[in-house]
C-alpha positions in Angstrom: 32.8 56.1 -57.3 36.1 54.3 -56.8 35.0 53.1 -53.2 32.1 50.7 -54.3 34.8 48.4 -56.0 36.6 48.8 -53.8 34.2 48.1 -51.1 33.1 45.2 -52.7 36.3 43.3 -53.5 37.2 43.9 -49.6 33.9 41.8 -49.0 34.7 39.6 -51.2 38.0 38.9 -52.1 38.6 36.9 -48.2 38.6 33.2 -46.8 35.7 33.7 -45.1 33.8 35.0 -48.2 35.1 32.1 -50.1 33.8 29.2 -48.0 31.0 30.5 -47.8 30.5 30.9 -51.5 32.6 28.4 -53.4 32.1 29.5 -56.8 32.0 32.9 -59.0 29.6 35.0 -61.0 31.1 33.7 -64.0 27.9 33.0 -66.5 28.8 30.1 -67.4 26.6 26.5 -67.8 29.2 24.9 -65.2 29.2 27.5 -63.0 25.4 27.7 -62.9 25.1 24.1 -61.9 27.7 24.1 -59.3 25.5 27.2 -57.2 22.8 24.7 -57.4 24.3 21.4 -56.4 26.9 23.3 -53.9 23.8 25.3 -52.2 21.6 23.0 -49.8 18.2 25.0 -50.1 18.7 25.2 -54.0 19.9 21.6 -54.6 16.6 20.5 -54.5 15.7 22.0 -57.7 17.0 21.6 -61.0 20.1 23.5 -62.9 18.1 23.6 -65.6 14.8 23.7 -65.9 13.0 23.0 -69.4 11.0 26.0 -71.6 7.9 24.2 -70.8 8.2 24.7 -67.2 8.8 28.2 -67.2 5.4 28.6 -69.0 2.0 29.6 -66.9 -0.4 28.3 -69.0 0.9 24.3 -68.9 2.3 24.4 -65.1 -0.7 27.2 -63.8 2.3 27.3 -61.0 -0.2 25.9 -58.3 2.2 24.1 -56.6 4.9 26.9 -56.3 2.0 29.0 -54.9 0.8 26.5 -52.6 4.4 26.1 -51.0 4.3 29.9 -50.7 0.9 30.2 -49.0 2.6 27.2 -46.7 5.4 29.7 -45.7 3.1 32.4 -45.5 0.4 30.4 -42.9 3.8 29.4 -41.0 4.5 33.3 -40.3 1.0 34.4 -39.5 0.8 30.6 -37.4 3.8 31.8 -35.3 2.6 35.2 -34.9 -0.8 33.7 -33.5 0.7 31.4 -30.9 2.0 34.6 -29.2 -1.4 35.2 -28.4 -2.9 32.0 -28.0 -3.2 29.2 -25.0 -5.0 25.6 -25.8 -6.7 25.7 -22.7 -10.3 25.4 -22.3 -10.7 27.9 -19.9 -9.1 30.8 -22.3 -9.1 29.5 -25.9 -11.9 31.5 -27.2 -11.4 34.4 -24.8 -7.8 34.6 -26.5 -9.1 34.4 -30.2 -11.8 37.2 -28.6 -8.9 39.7 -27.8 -7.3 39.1 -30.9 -10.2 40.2 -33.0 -10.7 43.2 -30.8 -8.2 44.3 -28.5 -4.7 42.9 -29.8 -3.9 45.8 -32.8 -4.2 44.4 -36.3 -5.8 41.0 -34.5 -8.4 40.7 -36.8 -6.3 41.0 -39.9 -3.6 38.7 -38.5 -6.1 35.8 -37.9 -8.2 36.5 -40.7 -5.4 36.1 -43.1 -4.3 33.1 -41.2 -7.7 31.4 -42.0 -8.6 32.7 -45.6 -4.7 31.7 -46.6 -5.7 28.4 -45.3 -8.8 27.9 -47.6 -6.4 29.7 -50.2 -3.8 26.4 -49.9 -6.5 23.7 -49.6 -8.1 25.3 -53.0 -4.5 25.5 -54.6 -2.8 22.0 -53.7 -6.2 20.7 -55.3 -5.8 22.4 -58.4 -2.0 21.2 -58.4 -3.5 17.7 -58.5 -5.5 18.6 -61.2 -3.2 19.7 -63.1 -0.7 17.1 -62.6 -3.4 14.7 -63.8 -4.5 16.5 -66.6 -0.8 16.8 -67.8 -0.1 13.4 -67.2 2.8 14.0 -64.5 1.8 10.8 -62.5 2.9 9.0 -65.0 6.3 6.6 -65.2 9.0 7.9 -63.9 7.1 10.2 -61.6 4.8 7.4 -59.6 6.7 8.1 -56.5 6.3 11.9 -56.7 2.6 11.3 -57.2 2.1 9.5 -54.1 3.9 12.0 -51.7 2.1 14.8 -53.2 -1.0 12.4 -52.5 0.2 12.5 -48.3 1.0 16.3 -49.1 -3.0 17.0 -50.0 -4.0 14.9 -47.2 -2.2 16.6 -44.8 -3.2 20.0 -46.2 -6.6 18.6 -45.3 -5.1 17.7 -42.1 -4.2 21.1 -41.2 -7.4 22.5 -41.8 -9.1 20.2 -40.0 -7.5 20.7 -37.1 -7.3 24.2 -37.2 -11.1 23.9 -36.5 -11.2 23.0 -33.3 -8.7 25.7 -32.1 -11.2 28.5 -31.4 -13.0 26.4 -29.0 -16.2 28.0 -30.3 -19.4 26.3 -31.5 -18.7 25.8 -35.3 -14.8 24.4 -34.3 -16.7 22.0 -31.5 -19.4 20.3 -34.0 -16.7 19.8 -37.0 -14.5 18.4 -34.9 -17.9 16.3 -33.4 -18.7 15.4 -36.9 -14.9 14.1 -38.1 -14.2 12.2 -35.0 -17.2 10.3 -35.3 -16.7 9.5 -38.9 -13.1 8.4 -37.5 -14.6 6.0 -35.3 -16.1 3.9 -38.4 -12.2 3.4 -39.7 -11.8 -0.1 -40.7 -9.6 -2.2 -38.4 -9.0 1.0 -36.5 -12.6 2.2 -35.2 -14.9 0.4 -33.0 -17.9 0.7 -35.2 -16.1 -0.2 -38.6 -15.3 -3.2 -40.2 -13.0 -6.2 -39.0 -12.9 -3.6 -35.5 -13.4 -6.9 -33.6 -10.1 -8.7 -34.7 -7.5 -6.1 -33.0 -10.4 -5.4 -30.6 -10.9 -2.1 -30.8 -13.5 -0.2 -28.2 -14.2 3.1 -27.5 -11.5 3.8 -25.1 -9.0 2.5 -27.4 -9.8 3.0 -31.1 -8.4 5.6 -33.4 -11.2 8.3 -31.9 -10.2 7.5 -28.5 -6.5 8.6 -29.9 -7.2 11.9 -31.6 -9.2 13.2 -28.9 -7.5 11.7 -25.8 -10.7 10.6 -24.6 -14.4 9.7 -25.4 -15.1 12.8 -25.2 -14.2 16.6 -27.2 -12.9 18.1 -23.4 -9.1 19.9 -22.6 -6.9 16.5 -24.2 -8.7 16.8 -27.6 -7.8 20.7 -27.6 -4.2 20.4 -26.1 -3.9 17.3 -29.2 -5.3 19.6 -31.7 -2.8 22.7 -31.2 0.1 20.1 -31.0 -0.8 18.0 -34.4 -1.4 21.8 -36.0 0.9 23.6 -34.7 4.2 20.9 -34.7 3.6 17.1 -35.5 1.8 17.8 -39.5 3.7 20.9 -40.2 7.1 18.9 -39.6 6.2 16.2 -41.4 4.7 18.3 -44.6 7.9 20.1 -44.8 10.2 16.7 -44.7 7.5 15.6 -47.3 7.8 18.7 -49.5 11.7 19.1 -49.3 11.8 15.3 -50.9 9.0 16.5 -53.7 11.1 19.2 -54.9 13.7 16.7 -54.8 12.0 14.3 -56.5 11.2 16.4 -59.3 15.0 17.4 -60.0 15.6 13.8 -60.2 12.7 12.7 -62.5 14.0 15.3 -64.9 12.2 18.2 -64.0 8.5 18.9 -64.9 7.0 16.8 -67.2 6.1 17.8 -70.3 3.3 18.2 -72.2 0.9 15.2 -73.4 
């Protein structure tokens, strides 16, 4: 039984051990902040985090959950794209094989999808909750308005996760949104004020998302990129300076 100590003080009683990390076991109120502040993943949160905000019923911990259900769509997304192409020519052939050829392929995508409607339902009640608890208000404003970008580009995500399929209900949703993009004010060539940066419909905001006039191979190829890369990157930088945020407005609110 002597080994284990041994053992242990081996591993850690070295430079390398020690740069690594800077501080001891030692319970102690200093110590605990220093693993925080000294670690760049936990920095973001608080040392210390108030009774309130350890309790269910006031936080419902929707927006821990979401960020989980975020990690847990990244895993299953990544496993996906190993059997997935964004080309016209194979898209729903590909999602085909996964449901009945590729082994567990139908579990794998269908968790990928419901965990999808799990985080859209989730960040939503977040909101709610924020709201009802009154965590928009002063000194949290700023918070509020990047968890504001952080539901719209949950939305984001789903949307574009339509179209991926290349299947009928993907092709009509995505018919439906782009059309309704094309009234944008300023931005669409049928909505308001269109006229003054003359837009048209080669140029205007649809002609962007799809890379055409029409839902063909660019508007696929756009999709996968925007779901797969461009709103995922940006929802993480987004989320990492949430978390931040609430360290540095004091933690979470408390109650009304």
């Amino acid at each position: 039984m002597k080994l284990i100590p041994e053992l242990i003080k081996k591993i850690t009683d070295n430079e390398i051990w020690r740069s690594v990390f800077r501080h001891g076991y030692t319970d102690t109120p200093r110590n605990r902040a220093l693993q925080i502040i000294s670690n760049v993943w936990l920095h973001l949160h608080p040392a210390k985090v108030r009774e309130h905000g350890t309790k269910i019923r006031f936080t419902w911990c929707m927006g821990g959950i979401t960020f989980f259900i975020f990690l847990f769509e990244t895993i299953t997304g990544i496993l996906l794209m190993f059997y997935y192409v964004p080309d016209v020519n194979r898209a729903y052939a590909d999602i085909v094989d996964l449901m009945y050829v590729v082994p567990f392929g139908r579990f794998l995508r269908n968790s990928h999808r419901w965990g999808a409607h799990a985080m859209v339902i989730t960040v939503s009640i977040h909101m709610f909750r924020v709201f009802l608890t009154g965590s928009y208000k002063p000194p949290r404003q700023f918070n509020w308005v990047v968890g504001v970008f952080l539901l719209v580009l949950t939305f984001l995500l789903s949307f574009t996760g339509y179209l991926l399929p290349w299947d009928q209900l993907g092709y009509w949703a995505i018919t439906v949104g782009t059309n309704m993009a094309r009234a944008t004010p300023f931005l669409g060539h049928e909505g308001p004020f269109s006229y003054i940066l003359g837009m048209k419909p080669d140029n205007d905001i649809r002609f962007a998302l799809l890379g055409g006039t029409l839902i063909e191979a660019p508007a696929l190829l756009r999709a996968y990129v925007w779901h797969c890369i461009g709103i995922p990157v940006v929802a993480s930088a987004l989320m990492m300076v949430h978390f931040w945020r609430v360290r540095k407005d004091g933690g979470i609110s408390g109650p009304l």
